[in-house]
C-alpha positions as CSV (number, residue, x, y, z in Angstrom):
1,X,65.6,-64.4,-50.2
2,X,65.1,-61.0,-49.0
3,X,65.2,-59.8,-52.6
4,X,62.4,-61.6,-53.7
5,X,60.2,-60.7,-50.1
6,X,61.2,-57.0,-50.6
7,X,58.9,-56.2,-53.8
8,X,55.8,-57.8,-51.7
9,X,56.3,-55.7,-48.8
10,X,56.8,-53.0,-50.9
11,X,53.0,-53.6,-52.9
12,X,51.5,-54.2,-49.8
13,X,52.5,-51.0,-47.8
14,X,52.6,-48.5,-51.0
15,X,49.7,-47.0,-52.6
16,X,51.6,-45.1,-55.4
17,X,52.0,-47.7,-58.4
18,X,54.8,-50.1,-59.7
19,X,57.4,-46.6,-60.0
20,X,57.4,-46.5,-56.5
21,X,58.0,-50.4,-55.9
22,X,60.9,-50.3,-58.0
23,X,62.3,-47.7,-56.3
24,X,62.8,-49.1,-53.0
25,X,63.2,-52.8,-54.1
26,X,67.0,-52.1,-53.3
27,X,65.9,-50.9,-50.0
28,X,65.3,-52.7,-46.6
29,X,61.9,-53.3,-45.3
30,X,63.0,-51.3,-41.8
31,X,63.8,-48.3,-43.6
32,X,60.7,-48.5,-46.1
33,X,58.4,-49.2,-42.9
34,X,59.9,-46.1,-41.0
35,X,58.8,-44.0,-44.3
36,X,55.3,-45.2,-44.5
37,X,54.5,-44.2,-41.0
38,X,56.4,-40.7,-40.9
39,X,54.4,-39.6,-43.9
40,X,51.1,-40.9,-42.5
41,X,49.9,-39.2,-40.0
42,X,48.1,-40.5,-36.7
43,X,45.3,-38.7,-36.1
44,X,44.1,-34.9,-37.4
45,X,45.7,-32.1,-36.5
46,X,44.1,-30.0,-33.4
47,X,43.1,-26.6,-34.0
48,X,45.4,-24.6,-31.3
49,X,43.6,-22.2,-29.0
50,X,45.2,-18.9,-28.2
51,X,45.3,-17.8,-24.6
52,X,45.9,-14.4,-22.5
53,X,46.5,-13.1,-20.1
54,X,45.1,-10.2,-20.1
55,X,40.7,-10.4,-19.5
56,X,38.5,-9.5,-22.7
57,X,37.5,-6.3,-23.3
58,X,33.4,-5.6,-22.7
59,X,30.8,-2.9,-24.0
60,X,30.8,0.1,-21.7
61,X,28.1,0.0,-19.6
62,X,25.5,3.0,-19.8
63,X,24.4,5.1,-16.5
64,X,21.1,3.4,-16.2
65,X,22.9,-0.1,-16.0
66,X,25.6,1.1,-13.4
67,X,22.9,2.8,-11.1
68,X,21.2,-0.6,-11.0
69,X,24.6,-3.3,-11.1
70,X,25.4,-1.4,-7.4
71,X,24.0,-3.8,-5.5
72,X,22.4,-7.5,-6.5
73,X,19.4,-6.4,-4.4
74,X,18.2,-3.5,-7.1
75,X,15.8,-4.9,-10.0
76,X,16.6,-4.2,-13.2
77,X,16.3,-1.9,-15.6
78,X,12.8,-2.0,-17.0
79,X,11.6,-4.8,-14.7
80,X,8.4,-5.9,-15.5
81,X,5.5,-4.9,-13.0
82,X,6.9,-1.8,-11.8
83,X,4.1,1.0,-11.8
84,X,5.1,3.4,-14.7
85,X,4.0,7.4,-14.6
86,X,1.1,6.5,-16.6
87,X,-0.4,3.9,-13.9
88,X,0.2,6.1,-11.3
89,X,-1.7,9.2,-12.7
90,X,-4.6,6.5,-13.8
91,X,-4.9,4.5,-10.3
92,X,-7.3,6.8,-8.0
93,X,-6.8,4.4,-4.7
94,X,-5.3,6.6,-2.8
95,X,-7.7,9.3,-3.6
96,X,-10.8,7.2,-3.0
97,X,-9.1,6.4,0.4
98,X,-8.9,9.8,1.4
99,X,-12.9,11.1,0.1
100,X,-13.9,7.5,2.2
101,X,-12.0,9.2,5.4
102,X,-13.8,12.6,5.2
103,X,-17.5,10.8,4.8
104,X,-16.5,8.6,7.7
105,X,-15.4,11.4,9.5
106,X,-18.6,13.4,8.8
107,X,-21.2,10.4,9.8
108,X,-19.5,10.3,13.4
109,X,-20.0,14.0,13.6
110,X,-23.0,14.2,12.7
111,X,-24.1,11.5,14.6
112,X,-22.9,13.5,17.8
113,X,-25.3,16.0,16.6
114,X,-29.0,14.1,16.7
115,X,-31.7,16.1,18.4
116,X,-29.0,19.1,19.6
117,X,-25.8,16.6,20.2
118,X,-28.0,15.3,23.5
119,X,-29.5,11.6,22.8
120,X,-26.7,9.8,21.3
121,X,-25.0,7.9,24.2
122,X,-21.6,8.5,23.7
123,X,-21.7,12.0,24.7
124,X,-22.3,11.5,27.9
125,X,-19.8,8.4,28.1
126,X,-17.4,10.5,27.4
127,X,-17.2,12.5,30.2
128,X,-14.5,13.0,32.3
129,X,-15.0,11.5,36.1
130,X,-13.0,12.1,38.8
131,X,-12.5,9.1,41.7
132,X,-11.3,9.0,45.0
133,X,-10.8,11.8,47.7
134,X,-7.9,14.5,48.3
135,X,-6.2,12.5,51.1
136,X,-6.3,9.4,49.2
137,X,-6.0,10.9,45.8
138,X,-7.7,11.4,42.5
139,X,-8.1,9.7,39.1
140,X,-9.8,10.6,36.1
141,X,-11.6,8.5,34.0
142,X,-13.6,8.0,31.3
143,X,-17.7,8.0,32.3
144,X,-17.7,4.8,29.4
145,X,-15.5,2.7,31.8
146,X,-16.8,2.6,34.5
147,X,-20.2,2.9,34.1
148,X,-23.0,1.8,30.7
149,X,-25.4,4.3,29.2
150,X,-28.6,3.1,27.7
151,X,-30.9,5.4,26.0
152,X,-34.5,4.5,26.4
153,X,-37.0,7.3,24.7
154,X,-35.8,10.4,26.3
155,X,-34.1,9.3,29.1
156,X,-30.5,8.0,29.7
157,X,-30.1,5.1,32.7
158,X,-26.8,5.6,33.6
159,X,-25.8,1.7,35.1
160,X,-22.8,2.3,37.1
161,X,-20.6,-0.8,38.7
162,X,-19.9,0.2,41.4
163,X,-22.0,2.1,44.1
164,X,-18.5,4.7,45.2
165,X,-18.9,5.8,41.8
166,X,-22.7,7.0,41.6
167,X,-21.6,10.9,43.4
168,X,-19.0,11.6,41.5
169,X,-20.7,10.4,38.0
170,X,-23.8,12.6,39.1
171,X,-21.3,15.6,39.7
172,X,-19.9,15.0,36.1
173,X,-23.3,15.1,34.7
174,X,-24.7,17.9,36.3
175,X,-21.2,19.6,35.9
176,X,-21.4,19.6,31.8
177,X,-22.4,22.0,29.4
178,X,-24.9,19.5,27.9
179,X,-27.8,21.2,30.4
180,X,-28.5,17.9,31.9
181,X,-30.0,17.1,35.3
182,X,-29.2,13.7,36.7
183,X,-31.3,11.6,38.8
184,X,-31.5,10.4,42.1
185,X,-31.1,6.4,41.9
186,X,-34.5,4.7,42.6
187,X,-34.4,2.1,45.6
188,X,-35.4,-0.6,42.9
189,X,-32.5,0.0,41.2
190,X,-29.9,1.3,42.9
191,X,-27.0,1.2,40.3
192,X,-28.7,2.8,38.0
193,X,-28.5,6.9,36.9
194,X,-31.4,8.4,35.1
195,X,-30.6,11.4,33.1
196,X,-34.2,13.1,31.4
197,X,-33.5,14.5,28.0
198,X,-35.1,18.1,27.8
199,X,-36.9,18.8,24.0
200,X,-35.0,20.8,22.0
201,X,-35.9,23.9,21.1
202,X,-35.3,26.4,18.4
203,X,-32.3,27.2,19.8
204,X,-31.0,24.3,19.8
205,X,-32.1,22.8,16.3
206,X,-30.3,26.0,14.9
207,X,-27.1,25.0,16.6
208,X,-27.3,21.7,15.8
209,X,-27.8,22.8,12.1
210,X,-25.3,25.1,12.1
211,X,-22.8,22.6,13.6
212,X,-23.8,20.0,10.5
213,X,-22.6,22.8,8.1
214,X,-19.7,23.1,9.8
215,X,-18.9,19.3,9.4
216,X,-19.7,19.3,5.8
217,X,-17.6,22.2,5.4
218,X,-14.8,20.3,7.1
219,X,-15.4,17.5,4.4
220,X,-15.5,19.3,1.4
221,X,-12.2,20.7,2.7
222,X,-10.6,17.3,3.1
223,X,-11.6,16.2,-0.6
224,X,-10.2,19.4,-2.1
225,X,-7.0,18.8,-0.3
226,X,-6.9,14.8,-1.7
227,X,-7.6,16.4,-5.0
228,X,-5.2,19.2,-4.9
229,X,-2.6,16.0,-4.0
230,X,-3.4,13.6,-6.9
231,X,-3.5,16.5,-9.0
232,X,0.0,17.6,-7.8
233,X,1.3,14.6,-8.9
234,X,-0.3,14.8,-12.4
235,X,1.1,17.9,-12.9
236,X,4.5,16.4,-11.8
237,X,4.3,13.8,-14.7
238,X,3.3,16.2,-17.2
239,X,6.0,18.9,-16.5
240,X,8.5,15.9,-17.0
241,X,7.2,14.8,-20.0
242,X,6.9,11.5,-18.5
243,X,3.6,11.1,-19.4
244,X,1.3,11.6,-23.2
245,X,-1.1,14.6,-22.7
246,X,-3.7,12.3,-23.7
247,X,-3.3,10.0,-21.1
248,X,-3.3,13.5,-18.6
249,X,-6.4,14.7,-19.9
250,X,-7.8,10.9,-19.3
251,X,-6.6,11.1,-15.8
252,X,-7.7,14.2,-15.0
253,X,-11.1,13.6,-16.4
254,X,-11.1,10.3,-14.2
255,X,-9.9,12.4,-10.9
256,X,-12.6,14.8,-11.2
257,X,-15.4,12.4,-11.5
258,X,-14.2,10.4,-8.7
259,X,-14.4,13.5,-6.4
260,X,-17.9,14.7,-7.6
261,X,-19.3,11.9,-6.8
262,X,-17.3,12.4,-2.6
263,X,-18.6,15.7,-2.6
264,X,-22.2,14.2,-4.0
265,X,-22.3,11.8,-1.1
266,X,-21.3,14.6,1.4
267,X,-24.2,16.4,0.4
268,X,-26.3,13.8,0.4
269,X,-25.5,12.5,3.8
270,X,-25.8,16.0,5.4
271,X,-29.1,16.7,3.9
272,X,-30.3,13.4,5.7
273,X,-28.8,14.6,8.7
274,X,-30.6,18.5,9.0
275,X,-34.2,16.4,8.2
276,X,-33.8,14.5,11.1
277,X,-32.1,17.9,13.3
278,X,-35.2,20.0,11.8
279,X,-37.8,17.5,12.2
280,X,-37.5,16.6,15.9
């Protein structure tokens, strides 16, 4: 019987043809079983990875990398937003900043200087005043704090707080070189200081003149030295040849008319300024 079952298995296991039946009709099923499966194979074969132990080699890193990989706080190279040369010679902020700080400059001093430096109110608040006695001791202060200065026409009414404070704020009117004459306090009002303006006279408007010029020379000084800066770095940028020298002429150009039109306004506001000196 296990003739006759032999040739079956043999058909039903074997792809190759009747040879190979023949072949192994002599031999058992066990052994012909055992030969199908060694020379079939389970699954594919893997592709084997290599490992080492040694770490891969990388791309040696250039100078501008390194100076940047030394701390995980520095941006990288090239990061996007940083100013470049060119932006800095073209942005004129820091230059308008400085011509806007000389005009504002100016307009305070010559506002010190209306009708010969005498009617503007905080001249006289500024004043030093001294308080108390020897014995007890003495403090200076400021006329502006403890007393309130109100112009009206050609008079200043001195309001004072308290009334320990009306001598020694007449001494330190009387007492400065501003030729003024304080005031008895009225009965009406007896807090209150009046200090008469005197006209000014040739003298004076020449002074007060003169002392204009003088604050518009201090100006113009202060835009030639934010000009001279801005310039400086220009001239940095160009030496380096960081910079096209189209894009320096551009910026130079731009620097120039930016402080012509300071020095225009320093003119214009100093004019205004001797009108009013020369017309009172």
């Amino acid at each position: 019987m296990s003739q006759t079952l032999t040739p079956r298995i043999g058909l039903r296991l074997s792809s190759r043809g009747p040879l190979a039946v023949s072949a192994r009709v002599i031999e058992s099923p066990c052994r012909n079983l055992c030969a199908f499966h060694a020379s079939t194979p389970l699954c594919a074969p893997r592709t084997l990875r290599s490992f080492s132990k040694f770490p891969p080699l990388w791309k040696k890193a250039g100078k501008a990398s390194k100076s940047h990989a030394k701390t995980d706080s520095s941006p990288p190279v090239g990061q996007a937003g940083a100013p470049t040369p060119t932006d800095e010679i073209y942005d004129m902020a820091e230059l308008e900043s400085s011509i806007l700080k000389a005009i504002e400059k100016l307009t305070h001093d010559l506002g010190q200087l209306r009708s010969g430096g005498r009617l503007n109110p905080d001249i006289v608040e500024s004043l030093k005043v001294q308080l108390g006695t020897a014995g007890h001791g003495k403090e200076t202060v400021r006329l502006g704090d403890i007393a309130q200065v109100v112009p009206r026409g050609r008079v200043l009414n001195v309001i004072c707080g308290d009334d320990a404070h009306i001598k020694p704020i007449t001494t330190a009117i009387a007492a400065s070189p501003h030729s003024l004459t304080p005031l008895a306090p009225e009965q009406s009002n007896p807090l209150t200081i009046q200090v008469p303006l005197p006209p000014p006279t040739g003298d004076t408007r020449r002074d007060a003149i003169e002392a204009a010029k003088r604050a518009a020379e201090k100006a113009e000084a202060m835009l030639q030295r934010a000009r001279q800066e801005h310039n400086k770095l220009v001239r940095k940028y160009e030496v380096n040849r960081e910079v096209r020298p189209d894009d320096v002429q551009k910026a130079r150009k731009r620097m120039e008319e930016v402080v012509k039109k300071g020095h225009d306004e320093v003119k214009r506001i100093t004019d205004g300024a001797k009108r009013v000196l020369e017309s009172q």
